[in-house]
N, C-alpha and C positions, 0 to 999 in steps of 0.2 A: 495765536496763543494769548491768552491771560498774563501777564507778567507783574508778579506783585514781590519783586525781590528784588526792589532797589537798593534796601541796605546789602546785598553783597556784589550787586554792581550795576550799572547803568549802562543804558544803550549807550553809544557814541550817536552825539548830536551831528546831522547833517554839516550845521553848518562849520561844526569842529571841524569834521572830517575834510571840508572845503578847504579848511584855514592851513589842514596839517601838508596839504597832497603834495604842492610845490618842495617840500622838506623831504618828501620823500623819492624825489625824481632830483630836476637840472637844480635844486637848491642845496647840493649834499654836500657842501663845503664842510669843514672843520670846526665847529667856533674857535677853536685855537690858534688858528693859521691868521694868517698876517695879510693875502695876499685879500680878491674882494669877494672870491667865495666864500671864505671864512668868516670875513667880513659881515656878510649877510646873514651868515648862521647868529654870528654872535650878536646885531642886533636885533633879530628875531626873540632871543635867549632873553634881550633887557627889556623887551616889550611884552614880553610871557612874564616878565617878575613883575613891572609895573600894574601890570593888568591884575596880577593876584593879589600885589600890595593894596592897591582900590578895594578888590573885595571885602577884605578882613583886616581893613587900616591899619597896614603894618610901615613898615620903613621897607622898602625894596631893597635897599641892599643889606639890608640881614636878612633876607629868604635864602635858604639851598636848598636847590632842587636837587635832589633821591629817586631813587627806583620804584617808588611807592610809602606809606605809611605805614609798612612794619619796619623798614629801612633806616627811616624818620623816629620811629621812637626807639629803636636800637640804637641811632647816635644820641638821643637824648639823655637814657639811662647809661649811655658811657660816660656821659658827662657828670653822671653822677659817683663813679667810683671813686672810694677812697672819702664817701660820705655817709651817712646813713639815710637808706633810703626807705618810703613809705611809699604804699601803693592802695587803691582800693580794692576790695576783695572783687569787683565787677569790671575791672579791666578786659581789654582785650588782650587773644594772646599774644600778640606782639607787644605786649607791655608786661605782663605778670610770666610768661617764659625768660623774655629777656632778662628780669630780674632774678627770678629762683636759679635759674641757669648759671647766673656769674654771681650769685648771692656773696661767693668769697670775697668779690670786688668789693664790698660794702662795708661799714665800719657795723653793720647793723642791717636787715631787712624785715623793714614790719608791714603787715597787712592790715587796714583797718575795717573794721566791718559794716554792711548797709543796714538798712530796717528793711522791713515787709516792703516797704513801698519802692524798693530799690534804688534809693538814694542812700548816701550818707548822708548820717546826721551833722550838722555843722558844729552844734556842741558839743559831741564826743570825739571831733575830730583837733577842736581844739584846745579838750581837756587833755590831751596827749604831752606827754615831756620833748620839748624843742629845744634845740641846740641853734646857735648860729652855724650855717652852712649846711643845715640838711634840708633834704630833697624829698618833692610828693610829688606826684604822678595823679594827679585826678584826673580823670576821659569827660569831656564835658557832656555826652551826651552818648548813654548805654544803645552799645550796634543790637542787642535782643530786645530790650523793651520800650527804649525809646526814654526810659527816664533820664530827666538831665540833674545835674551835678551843680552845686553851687560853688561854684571856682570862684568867681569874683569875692563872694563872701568869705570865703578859703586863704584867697590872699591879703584881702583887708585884715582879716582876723592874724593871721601868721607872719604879717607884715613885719610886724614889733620884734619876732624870732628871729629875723634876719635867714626866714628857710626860703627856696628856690623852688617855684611851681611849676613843673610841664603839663600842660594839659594836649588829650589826644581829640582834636575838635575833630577830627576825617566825618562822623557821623552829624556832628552838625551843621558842615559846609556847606553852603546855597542852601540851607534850610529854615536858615535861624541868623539875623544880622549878629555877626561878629566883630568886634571891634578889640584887636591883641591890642591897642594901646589903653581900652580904657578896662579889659580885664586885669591889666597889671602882672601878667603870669611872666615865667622868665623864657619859654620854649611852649612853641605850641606845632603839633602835626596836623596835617591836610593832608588831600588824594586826590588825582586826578578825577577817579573814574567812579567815582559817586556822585557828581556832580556832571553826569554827561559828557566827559571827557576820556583819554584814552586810557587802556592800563598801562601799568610799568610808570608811572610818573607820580610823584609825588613831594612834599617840601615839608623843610625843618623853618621857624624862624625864630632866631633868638632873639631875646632884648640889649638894645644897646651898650646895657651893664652887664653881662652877660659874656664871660671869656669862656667862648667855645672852643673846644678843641674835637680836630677831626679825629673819627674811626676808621674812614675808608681812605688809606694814601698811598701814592704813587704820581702825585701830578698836582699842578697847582690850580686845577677849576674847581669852581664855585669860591672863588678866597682864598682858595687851600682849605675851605670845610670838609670838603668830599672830592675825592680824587676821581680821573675815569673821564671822558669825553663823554659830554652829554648827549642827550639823546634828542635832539634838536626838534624832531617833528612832535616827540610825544610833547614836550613842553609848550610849544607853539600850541597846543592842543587841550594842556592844561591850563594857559594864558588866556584864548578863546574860551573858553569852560567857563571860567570868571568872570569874563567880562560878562556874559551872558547870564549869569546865576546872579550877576549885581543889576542887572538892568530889569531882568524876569522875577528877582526875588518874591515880589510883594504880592503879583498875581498868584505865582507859585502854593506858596504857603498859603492863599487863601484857599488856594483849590483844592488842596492836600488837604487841609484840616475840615471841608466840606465831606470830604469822602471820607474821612475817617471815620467821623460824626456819622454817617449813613451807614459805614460798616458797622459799629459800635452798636447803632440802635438797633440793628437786623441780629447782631451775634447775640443778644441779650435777649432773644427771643428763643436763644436754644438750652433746654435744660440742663443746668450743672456746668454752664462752661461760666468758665474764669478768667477776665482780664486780668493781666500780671502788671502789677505798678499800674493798676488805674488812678489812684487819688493823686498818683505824681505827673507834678509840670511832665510834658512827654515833647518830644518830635511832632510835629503837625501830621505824618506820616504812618507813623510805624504804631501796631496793635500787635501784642502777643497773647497767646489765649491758651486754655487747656481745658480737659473734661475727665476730672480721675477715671483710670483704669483704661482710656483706651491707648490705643497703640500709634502715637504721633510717625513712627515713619513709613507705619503702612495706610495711615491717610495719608499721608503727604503723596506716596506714590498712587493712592486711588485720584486726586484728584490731579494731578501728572496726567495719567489716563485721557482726562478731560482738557489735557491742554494745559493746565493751569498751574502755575510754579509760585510755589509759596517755600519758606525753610522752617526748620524747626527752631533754628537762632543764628547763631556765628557761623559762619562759608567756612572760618577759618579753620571750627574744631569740628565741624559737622560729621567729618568721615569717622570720628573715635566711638560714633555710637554710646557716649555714655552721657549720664545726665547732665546738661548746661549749669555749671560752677555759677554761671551768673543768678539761675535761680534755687538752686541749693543754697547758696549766698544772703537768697532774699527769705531762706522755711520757707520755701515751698516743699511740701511732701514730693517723695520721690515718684510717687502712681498719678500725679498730677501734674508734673516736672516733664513726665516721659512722655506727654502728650501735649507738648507743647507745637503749635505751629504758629511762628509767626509771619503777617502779612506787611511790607514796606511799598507803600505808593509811591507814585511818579507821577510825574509833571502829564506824560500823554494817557494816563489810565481814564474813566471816565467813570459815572453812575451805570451804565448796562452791566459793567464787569463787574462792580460791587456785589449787584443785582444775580445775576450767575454763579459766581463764587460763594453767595449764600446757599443760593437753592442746591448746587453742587454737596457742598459742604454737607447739609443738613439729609443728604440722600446717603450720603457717603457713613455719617454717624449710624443712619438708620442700618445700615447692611451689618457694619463691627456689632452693632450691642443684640439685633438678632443673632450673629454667630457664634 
């Protein structure tokens, strides 16, 4: 198979899966327990936060690890109630559900809007009325089109307002050097399993200034951020993830934005399609496209057929069949919208597949606009 749908998840890397297997057999102690099975879960648990704290220069003991990165930004926008909160209109839905959902929780919910190029603009987000204590949610980097977000400039700019930034990085992790300490933001999300590691695992970390308070209680792990026995092996597994995506990073990205570039030149040889947010900073990965009037889910299943799995945008709202809010968001017309497919590379993809996935692709257009 073809697999070009990293952004909604990644293989599990071999040598994860080596790191995790012990966790899942004679190492199944408790991190909780006192005795030397426990023992060993739990320094397992400190050497999976250390490993991630390296990646994305954080402080290790303000990470909590989560069940995943909708989990992660549900405790973030908890932290925001009882404030006014601000979101971009190109969130994930684990960020813009959470928020319309408990909108009551809010002193305020505002959505601000992108340009064409699927950014927000920096100036119109800092012409906005600030209060001290409110809260923005910008995603540093769109899971559909790969546009990223200027967060650093966000917080430098809103710094003076005294508002609190969560950014949801899960789509730029192992893709793009991250550093939470010199972005300045107050909470930022990650995911295991975009980053070649396992599902079900994922982390909140807030800034040292930063009085977080839990969602999820019942027990006093993680701090008392998040209650619930962790899940030992997936963590061990998002710890290996890390190390590996900070050690591979530089190759990585090189090879990803090589293939883009290849896919990029090849797709621009087909009549009437449309890179979405091309003139934007993007992912070294991720290209989304369209061709008004055709019918993006019934390419997506022709070239299925052929083995080859691409999405039309988010895993996460894919099943609702209706137009991606992310590019309505951006005007883009609905007959151009609906034909969207987007391709997310990987670290083991290569040029032949690129190569296939063209010729594929342009066989597949030719059948739709004869019928």
């Amino acid at each position: 198979m073809i697999y070009f749908d990293h952004n909604a998840t990644t293989r599990c890397d071999e040598r994860v899966v080596e790191a995790m297997a012990p966790y899942l057999g004679a190492m199944y102690g408790n991190p909780s327990s006192l005795y030397k099975l426990g023992r060993f879960a739990r320094t397992a648990i400190d050497t999976a936060r250390e490993q991630l704290a390296a990646l994305i220069d954080a402080p290790a003991e303000r990470i909590v690890f989560t069940s995943g990165g909708t989990e992660a930004n549900a405790l973030a926008l908890a932290n925001a109630r009882g404030r006014r909160l601000t979101i971009s209109a190109i969130e994930h839905p684990s960020v813009f559900e959470n928020a319309t959902a408990n909108r009551l929780h809010y002193l305020e919910l505002r959505t601000v809007a992108v340009g064409a190029n699927g950014q927000v603009p920096i100036g119109s987000l800092l012409d906005l009325n600030w209060q001290p204590g409110d809260f923005l949610s910008l995603m540093l980097a769109n899971n559909e089109t790969g546009a990223l977000q200027q967060v650093a400039e966000a917080v430098q700019g809103l710094g003076r307002f005294g508002v609190n930034l969560h950014t949801d990085a899960v789509q730029a992790l192992g893709k793009l050097p991250i550093s939470f300490r010199q972005l300045g933001v107050k909470l930022l999300t990650v995911s295991s399993h975009k980053i070649y590691g396992p599902k079900g695992c994922g982390a909140l970390v807030a800034a040292e200034d930063f009085d977080l308070t839990a969602l999820q209680r019942g027990g006093d792990q993680e701090r008392g951020w998040r209650a619930g026995t962790e899940n030992v092996a997936a963590i061990v597994g998002f710890g290996k993830a890390a190390e590996l995506a900070k050690a591979e990073m530089e190759a990585r990205s090189a090879k990803l934005a090589m293939l883009r570039r290849r896919l990029e030149q090849r797709l621009k040889t087909i009549p009437g399609l449309v890179i979405f947010a091309e003139t934007a900073e993007r992912l070294p990965n991720t290209v989304q496209f369209g061709i008004a009037g055709l019918n993006g889910e019934m390419l997506l299943m022709q070239l299925d057929q052929h083995n080859i799995a691409v999405s039309s945008g988010s895993a996460c709202s894919a099943a609702s069949g209706e137009t991606s809010p992310v590019l309505a968001a951006m005007g883009i017309a609905p007959d151009l919208a609906k034909s969207a497919i987007r391709v997310s590379l990987g670290k083991d993809n290569h040029e032949t597949e690129i190569d296939r996935f063209v010729e594929v692709l342009s066989a597949s257009l030719a059948r739709q606009q004869e019928s």
